[in-house]
C-alpha positions in Angstrom: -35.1 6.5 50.4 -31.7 8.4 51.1 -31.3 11.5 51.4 -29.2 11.8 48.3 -31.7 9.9 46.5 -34.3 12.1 48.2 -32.5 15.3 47.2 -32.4 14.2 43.1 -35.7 13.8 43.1 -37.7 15.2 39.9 -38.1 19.1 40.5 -39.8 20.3 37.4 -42.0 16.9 37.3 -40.6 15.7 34.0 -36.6 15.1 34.5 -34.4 14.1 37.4 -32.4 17.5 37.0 -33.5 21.1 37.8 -35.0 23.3 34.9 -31.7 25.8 35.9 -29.4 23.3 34.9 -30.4 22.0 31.9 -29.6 25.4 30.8 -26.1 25.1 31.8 -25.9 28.2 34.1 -27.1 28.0 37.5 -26.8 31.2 39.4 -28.6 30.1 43.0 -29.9 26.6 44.5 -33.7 25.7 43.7 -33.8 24.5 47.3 -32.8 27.0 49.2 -32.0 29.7 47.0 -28.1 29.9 48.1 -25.3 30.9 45.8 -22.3 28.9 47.2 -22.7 26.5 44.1 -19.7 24.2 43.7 -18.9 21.7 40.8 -16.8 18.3 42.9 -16.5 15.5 39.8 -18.5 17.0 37.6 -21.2 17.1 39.9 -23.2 20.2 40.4 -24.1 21.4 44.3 -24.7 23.7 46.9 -22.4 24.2 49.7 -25.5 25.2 52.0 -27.9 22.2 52.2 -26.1 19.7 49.8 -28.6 20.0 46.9 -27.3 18.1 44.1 -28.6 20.3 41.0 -26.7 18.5 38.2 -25.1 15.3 38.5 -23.0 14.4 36.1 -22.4 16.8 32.5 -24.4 15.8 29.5 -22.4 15.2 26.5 -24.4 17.2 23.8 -21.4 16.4 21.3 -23.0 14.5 17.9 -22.5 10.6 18.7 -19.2 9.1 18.2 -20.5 5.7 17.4 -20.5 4.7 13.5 -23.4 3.7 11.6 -23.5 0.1 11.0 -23.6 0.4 7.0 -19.9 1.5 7.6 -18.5 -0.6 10.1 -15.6 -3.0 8.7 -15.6 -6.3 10.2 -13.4 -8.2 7.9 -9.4 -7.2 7.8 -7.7 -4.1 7.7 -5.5 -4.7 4.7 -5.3 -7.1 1.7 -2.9 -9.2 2.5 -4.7 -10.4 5.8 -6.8 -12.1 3.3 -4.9 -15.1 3.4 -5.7 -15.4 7.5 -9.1 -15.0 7.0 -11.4 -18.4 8.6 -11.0 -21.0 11.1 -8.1 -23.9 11.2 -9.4 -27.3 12.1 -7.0 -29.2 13.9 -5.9 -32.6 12.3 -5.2 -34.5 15.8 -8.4 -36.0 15.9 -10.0 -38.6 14.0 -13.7 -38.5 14.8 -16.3 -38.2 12.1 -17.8 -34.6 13.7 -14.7 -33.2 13.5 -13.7 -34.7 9.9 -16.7 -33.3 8.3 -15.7 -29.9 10.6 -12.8 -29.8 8.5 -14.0 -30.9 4.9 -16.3 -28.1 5.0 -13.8 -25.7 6.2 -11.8 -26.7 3.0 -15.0 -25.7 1.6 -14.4 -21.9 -0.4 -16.2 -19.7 -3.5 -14.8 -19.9 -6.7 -13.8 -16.4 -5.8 -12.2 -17.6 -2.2 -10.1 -19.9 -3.6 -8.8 -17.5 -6.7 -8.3 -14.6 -3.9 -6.1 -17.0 -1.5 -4.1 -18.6 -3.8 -3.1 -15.5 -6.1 -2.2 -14.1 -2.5 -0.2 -16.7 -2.1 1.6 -16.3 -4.7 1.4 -12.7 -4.7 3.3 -12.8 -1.8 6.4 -15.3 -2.5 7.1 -12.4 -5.7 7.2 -9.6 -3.8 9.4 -11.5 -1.1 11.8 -12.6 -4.2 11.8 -9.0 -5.2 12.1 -7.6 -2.0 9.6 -5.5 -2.1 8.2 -3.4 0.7 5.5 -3.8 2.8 3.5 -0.7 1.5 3.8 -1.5 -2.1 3.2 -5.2 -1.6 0.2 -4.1 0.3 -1.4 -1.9 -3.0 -0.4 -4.9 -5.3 -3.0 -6.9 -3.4 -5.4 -4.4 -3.4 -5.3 -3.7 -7.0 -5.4 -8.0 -7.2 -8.6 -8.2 -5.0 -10.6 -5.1 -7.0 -9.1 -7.8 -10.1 -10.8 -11.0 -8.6 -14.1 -8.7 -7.3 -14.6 -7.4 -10.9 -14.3 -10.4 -12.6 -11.2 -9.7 -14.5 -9.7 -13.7 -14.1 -12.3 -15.1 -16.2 -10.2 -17.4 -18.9 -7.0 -16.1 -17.4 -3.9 -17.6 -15.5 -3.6 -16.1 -11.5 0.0 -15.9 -11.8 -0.2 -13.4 -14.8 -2.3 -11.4 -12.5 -0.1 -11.4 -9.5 2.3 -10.5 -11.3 1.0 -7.8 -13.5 -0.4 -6.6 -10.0 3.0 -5.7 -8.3 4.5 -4.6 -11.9 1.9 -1.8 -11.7 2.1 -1.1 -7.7 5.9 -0.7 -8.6 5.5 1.6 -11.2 3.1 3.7 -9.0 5.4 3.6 -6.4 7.8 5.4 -9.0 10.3 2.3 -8.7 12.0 0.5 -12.0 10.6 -2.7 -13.3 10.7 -4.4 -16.2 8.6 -7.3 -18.1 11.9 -9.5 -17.5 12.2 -9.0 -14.0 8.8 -10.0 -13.1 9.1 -12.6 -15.7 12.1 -14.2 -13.8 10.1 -14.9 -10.3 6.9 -15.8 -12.0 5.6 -19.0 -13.5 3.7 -16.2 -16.3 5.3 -15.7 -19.2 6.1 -11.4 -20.5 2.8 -11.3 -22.9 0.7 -12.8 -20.1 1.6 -10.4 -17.7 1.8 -7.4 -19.7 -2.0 -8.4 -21.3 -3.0 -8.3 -17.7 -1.3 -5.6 -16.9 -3.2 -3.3 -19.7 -6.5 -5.5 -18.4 -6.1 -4.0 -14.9 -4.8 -0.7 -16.0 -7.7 0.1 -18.5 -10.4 -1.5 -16.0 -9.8 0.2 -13.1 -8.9 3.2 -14.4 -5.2 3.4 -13.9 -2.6 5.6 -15.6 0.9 5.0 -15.5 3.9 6.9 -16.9 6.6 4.5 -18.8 9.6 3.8 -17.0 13.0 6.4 -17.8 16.7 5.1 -18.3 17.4 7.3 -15.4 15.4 4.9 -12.8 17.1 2.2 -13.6 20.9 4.0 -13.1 20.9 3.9 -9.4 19.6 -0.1 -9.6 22.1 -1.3 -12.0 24.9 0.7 -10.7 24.2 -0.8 -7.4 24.2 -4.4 -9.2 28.0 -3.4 -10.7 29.3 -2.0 -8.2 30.0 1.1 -10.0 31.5 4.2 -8.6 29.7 7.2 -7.9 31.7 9.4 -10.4 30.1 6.4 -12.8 27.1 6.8 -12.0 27.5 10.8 -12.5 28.5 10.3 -15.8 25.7 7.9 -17.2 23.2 10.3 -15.6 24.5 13.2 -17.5 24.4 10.9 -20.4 20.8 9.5 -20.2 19.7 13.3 -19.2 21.6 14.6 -22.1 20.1 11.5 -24.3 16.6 12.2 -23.3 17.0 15.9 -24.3 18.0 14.5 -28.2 15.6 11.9 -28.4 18.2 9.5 -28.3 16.4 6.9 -25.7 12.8 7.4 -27.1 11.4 4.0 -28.0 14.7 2.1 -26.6 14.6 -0.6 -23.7 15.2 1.4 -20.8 16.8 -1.2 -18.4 18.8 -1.6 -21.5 19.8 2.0 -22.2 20.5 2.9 -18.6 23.0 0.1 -18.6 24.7 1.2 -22.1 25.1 4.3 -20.1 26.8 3.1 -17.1 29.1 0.9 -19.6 29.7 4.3 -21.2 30.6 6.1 -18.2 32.5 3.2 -17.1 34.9 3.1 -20.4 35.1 7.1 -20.4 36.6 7.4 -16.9 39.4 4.8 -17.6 37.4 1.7 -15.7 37.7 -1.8 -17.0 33.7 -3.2 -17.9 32.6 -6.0 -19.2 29.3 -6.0 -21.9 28.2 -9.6 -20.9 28.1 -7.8 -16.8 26.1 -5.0 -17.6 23.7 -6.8 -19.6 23.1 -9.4 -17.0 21.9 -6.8 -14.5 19.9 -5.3 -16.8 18.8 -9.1 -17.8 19.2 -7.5 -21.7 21.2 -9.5 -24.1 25.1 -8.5 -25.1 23.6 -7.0 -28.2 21.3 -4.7 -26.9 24.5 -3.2 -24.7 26.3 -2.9 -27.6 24.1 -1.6 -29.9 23.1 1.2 -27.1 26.8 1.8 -26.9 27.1 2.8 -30.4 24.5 4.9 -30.4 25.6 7.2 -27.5 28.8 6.7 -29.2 28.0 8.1 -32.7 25.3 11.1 -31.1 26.7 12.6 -27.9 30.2 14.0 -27.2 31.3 12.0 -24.4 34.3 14.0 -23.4 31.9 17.2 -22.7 29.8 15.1 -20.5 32.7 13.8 -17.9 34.0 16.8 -17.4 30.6 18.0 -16.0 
């Protein structure tokens, strides 16, 4: 035995380190009593005789590791979903490895609704350019969908889509029924059925869109002028303060505004432009147009 070993040996007959110690305040050696104690690499010693009184510092700290009823093995957001399992490779031709792959093919009813509305979950957001974060929420509010059973009888692509309409909206961005509509193989009463579905099941509360949303969108799509888009703000503030836009299409509104704005500071617009960026018909536009026409006093509002 070394003398290190030797020295370490049990001095209370129950533990390899001195009753002093354990207390965390040693004031003289147990060996021979000296009290040129020194701490080298967290080891406790004395300078005298080379008594090793604690080696190495107890971590009496609660436990950093996690209980295994909340460990997460699976991934880390929804979207991973889709890389989720093994890939078989198709280079080889033996029976082992075709039967390998048939049952790799193999998913739950659930599986196979979660990867491909993921799927297609992700070509919308990627035709709407949405971001990453918000894409992200869509597919969590889709999986709670598939977990709770909310498909049953329904189309996935009604789903998807009424699952980024409402991360959108949370997300305080505009979107409409027709804008969804337009990158989706759902039709509007599909997706906004599922979208009060998912809404009312899970507990979801979501304000309407506002005409003043869409004015920074649409005047983006028109390349209007900021001193446009100053004047159809004032006028969907000033229209929201009569009651003017209550119950009207908001896409649709904002952009009566901005043709509003555009005719009051001397701008040539066309009805036909506005409504395709709002994806509203001509009549909409122009019935809009009359109405801030006949209600507000335009003149006031440019000068502000």
């Amino acid at each position: 035995m070394t003398q290190r070993a030797s020295q370490t040996l049990q001095t209370d007959g129950t533990t390899g380190v001195s009753p002093e110690a354990t207390t965390g305040v040693v004031d003289a050696c147990p060996e021979c009593e000296s009290t040129d104690i020194a701490t080298v690499s967290d080891d406790l010693h004395c300078r005298d005789c080379g008594f090793v009184i604690d080696e190495r510092s107890v971590d009496q700290s609660l436990p950093s590791w996690t209980d295994s009823a909340r460990r997460h093995y699976g991934p880390t957001s929804s979207t991973q979903h889709l890389q989720v399992g093994t890939c078989v490779g198709i280079e080889t031709t033996d029976l082992r490895t075709d039967r390998l792959r048939r049952y790799n093919r193999r998913l739950r009813p659930a599986d196979r609704t979660l990867h491909r509305g993921l799927r297609d979950l992700r070509g919308v957001c990627e035709e709407l350019e949405i971001a990453k974060t918000t894409r992200e929420r869509a597919a969590h509010l889709f999986r709670q969908s598939v977990s709770r059973g909310l498909l049953h009888g329904r189309t996935i692509e009604a789903f998807t889509a009424a699952a980024v309409f409402l991360a959108v909206r949370e997300a305080g961005r505009p979107m409409t029924y027709d804008w969804i509509e337009s990158v989706s193989l759902a039709d509007t009463n599909e997706i906004s059925g599922a979208y009060r579905l998912i809404a009312r099941e899970l507990g979801l509360q979501i304000l309407p869109p506002e005409p003043n949303d869409f004015i920074p969108v649409l005047a983006s799509a028109v390349d209007a002028s900021r001193d446009v888009e100053r004047v159809a703000e004032n006028i969907v503030a000033r229209s929201g303060e009569m009651g003017i836009s209550v119950g009207k299409h908001p896409a649709g509104f904002a952009a009566a505004a901005l043709y509003a704005a555009s005719i009051q500071t001397d701008i040539e617009a066309d009805q036909q432009t506005f409504a395709d960026a709002a994806e509203v018909s001509t009549v909409t536009i122009s019935r809009q147009w009359n109405t801030i026409q006949d209600k507000l006093e335009l003149d006031k509002l440019v000068a502000e």
